[in-house]
C-alpha positions as CSV (number, residue, x, y, z in Angstrom):
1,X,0.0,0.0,0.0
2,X,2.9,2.3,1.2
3,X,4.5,1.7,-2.7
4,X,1.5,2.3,-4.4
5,X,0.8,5.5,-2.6
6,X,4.4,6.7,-2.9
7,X,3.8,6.1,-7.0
8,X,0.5,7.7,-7.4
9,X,2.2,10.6,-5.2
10,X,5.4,10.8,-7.4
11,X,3.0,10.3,-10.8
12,X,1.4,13.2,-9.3
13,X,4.2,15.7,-8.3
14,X,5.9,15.0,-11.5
15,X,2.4,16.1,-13.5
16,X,2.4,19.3,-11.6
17,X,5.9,19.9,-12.4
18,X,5.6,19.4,-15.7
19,X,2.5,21.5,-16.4
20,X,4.4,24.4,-14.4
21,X,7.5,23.9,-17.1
22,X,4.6,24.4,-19.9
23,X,3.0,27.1,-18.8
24,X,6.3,29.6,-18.2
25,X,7.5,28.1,-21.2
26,X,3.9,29.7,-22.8
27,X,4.2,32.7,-21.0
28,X,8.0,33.0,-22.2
29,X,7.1,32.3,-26.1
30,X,4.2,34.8,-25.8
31,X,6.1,37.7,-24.5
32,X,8.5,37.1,-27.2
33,X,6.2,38.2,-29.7
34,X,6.1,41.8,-28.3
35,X,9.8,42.2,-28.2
36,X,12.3,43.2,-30.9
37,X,13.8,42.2,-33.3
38,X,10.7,41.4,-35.6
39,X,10.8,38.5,-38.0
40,X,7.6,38.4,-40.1
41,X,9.0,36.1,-42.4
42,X,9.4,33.8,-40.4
43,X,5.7,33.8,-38.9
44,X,4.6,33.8,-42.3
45,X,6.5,30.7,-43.4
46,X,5.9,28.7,-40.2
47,X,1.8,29.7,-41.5
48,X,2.0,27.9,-45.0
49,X,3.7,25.4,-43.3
50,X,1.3,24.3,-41.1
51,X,-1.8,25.9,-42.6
52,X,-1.5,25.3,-47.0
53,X,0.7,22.0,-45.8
54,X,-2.0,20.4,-43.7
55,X,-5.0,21.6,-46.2
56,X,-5.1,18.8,-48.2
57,X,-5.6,16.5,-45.3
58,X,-8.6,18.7,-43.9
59,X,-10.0,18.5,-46.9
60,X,-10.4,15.1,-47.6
61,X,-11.0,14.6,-43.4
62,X,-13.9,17.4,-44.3
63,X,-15.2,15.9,-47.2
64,X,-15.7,12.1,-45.7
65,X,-16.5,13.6,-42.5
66,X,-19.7,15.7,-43.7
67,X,-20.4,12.8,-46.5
68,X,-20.8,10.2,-43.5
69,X,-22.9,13.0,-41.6
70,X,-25.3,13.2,-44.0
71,X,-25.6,9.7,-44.7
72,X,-26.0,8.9,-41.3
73,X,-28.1,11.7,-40.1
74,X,-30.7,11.0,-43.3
75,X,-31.2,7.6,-42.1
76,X,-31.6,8.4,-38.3
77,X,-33.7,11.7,-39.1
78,X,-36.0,9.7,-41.5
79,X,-37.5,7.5,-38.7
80,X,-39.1,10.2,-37.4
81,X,-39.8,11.8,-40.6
82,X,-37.6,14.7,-39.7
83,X,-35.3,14.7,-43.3
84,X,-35.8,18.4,-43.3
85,X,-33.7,19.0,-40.8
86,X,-30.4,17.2,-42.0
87,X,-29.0,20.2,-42.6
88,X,-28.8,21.7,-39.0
89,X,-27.9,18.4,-37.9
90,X,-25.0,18.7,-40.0
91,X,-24.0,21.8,-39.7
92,X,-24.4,22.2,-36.0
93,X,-22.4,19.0,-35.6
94,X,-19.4,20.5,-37.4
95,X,-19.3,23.8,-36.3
96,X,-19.9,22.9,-32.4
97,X,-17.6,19.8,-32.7
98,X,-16.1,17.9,-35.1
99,X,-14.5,20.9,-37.2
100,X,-13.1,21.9,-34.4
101,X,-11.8,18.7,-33.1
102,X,-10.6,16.9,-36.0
103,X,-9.2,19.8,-37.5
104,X,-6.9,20.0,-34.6
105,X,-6.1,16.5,-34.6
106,X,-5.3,16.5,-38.5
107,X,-2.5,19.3,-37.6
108,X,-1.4,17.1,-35.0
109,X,-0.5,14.2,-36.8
110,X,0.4,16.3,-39.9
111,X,2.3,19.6,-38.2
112,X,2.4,18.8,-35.0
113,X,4.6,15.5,-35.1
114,X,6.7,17.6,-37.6
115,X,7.6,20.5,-35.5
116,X,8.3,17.8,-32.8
117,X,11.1,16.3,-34.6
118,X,12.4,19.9,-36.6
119,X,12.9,21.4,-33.2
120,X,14.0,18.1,-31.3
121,X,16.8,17.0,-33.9
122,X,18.0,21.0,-33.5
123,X,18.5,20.2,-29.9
124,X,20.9,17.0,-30.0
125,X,22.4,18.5,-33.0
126,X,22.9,21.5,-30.6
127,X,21.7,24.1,-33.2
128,X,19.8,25.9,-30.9
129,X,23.0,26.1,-28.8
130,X,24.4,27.6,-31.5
131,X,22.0,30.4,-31.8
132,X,21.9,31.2,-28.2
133,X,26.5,31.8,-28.8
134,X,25.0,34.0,-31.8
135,X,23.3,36.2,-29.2
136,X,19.6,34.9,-31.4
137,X,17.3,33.9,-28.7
138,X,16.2,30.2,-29.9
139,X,12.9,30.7,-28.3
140,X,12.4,33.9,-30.2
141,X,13.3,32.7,-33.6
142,X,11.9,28.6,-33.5
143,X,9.3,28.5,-31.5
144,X,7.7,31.6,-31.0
145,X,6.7,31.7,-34.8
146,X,5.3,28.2,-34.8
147,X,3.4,28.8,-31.6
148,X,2.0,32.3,-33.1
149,X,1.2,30.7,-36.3
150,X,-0.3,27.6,-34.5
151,X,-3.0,30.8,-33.6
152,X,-3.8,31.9,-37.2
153,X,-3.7,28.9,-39.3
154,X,-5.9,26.4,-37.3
155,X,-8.9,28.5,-36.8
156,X,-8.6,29.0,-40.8
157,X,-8.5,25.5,-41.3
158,X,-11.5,24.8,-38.9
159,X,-13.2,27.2,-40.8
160,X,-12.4,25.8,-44.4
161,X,-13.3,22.0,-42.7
162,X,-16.8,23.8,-41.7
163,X,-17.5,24.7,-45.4
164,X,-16.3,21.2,-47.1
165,X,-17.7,19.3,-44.2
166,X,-21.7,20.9,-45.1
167,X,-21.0,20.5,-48.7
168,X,-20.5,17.0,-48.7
169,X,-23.4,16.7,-46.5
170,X,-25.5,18.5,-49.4
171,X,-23.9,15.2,-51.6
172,X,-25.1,13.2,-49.9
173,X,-28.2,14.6,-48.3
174,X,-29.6,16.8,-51.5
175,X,-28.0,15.3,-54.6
176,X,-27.9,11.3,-53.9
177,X,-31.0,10.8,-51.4
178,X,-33.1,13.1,-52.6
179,X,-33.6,15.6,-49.5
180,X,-34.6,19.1,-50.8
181,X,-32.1,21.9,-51.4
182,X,-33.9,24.6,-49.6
183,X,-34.7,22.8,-46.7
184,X,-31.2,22.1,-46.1
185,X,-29.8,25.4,-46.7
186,X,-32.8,27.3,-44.4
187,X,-32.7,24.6,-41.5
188,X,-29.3,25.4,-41.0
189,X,-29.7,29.0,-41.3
190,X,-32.7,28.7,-38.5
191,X,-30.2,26.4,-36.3
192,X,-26.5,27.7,-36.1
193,X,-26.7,31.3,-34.1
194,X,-24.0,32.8,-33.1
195,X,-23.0,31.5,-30.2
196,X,-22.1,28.2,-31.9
197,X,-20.1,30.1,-34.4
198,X,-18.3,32.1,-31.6
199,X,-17.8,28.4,-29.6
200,X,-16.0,26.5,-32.6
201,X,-14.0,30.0,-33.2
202,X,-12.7,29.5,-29.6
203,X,-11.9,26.0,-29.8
204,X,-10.1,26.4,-32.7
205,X,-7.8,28.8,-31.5
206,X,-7.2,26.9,-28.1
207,X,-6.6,24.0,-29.6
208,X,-4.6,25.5,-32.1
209,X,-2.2,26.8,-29.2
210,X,-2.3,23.4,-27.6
211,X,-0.8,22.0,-30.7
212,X,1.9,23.9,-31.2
213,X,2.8,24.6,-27.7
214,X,3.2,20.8,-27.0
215,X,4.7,20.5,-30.0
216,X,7.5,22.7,-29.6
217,X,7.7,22.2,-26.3
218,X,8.8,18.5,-26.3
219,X,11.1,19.0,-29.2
220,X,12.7,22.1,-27.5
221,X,13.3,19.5,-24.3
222,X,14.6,16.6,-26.2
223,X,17.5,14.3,-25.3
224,X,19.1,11.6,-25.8
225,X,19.8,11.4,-29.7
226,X,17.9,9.9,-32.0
227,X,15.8,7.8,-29.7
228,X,14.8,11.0,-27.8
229,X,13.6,12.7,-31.1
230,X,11.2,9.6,-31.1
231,X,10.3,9.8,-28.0
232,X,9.6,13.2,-27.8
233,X,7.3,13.0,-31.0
234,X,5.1,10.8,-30.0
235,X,4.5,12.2,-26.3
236,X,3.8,15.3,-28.3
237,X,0.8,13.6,-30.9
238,X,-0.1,11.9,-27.7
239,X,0.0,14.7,-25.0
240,X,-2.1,17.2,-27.6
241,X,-4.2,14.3,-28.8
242,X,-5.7,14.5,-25.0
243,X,-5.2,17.8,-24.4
244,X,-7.5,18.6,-27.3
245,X,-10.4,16.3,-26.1
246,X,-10.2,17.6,-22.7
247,X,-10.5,21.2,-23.8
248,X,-13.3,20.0,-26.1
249,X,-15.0,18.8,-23.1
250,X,-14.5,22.2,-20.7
251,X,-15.5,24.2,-23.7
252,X,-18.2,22.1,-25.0
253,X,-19.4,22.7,-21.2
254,X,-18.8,26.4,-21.4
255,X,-20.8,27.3,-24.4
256,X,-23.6,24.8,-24.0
């Protein structure tokens, strides 16, 4: 009994630790961006990489997502002869949730992971070393731009996942089972108000933030050589892979 309460006790200590490190290491990267010298460039660049980079991906995710969607919510919504409202059911589902979700979980796997390994194989190489004896503030010019761009190019992606997710709905819905055009388009006009809007906005940009800052995070901490690298990549899919549901869940609660 005395062992087992001496692990969960450690488990827990180190957790607290460790979310401690993460938060001053946001804080840190955050102020950065309000400090000289300024590197547009280099936000822009880290914002095609994860954003254009990681649009084909959303856009098949989108596609299948709102194609399964409608199929699934035509079938349900037909038992109670309810097909009219396919479109709200759709569109509330990817607006309030799944854009939001899988969008972030896409980048993950796509960016995320990526950024990992970019800023973990800097570290054993000891590259950012070398920038810190250039008087170049490593934090300043590798992570703050991902972290910053992490901000701007996920709530565009939601938002593009949003618009392909309801058009294949309207496949499938409207032009292969036969479910009426206007009643699709004006159900989810009547449904989605503004609040959900505003609630998948703010998920997007949290989670958006989660990903990158685990991302570079991990990588930034990385030891050990290659195996480290490794390592660190795949705490960082998994880390933000839970991070993101468990904000999905205190936000879901928020804005309900």
């Amino acid at each position: 009994m005395k062992d087992l309460l001496r692990t969960l006790g450690r488990a827990t200590i180190d957790f607290i630790q460790e979310a401690g490190r993460m938060q001053l290491f946001l804080f840190q990267t955050l102020g950065l961006f309000f400090l000289p010298p300024y590197k547009p460039f280099n936000l822009v660049k880290q914002v095609y990489v994860i954003g254009v980079r990681s649009s084909s991906i959303i856009l098949l995710t989108a596609m299948f997502t709102g194609m399964v969607l409608g199929l699934q919510g035509y079938y349900t919504l037909r038992k109670f002869g309810a097909e009219s409202a396919l479109g709200s059911a759709v569109a509330l589902s990817l607006i309030r949730e799944l854009g939001p979700v899988l969008t972030a979980l896409m980048v993950t796997g796509r960016a995320g992971s990526a950024i990992t390994a970019e800023i973990g194989i800097m570290r054993i190489t000891e590259q950012l070393d070398a920038l810190d004896t250039m008087a170049i503030n490593p934090m300043q010019y590798v992570v703050m731009p991902k972290v910053i761009a992490g901000l701007i190019a996920v709530p565009l992606l939601t938002a593009f996942f949003d618009f392909v997710g309801i058009v294949g709905g309207y496949l499938v819905g409207v032009v292969m089972l036969g479910v009426s055009s206007g009643s699709y388009f004006s159900g989810m006009i009547q449904s989605v108000e503004t609040l959900d809007v505003n609630g998948g906005f703010v998920k997007s940009i949290v989670f958006g933030l989660t990903v990158t800052l685990v991302a570079c995070y991990k990588g930034y901490f990385t030891s050990h050589g290659a195996e480290g690298v490794s390592q660190s990549t795949t705490e960082a899919v998994v880390l933000a892979a839970i991070l993101i549901l468990g904000w999905d869940y205190v936000l879901t609660s928020f804005f309900m």
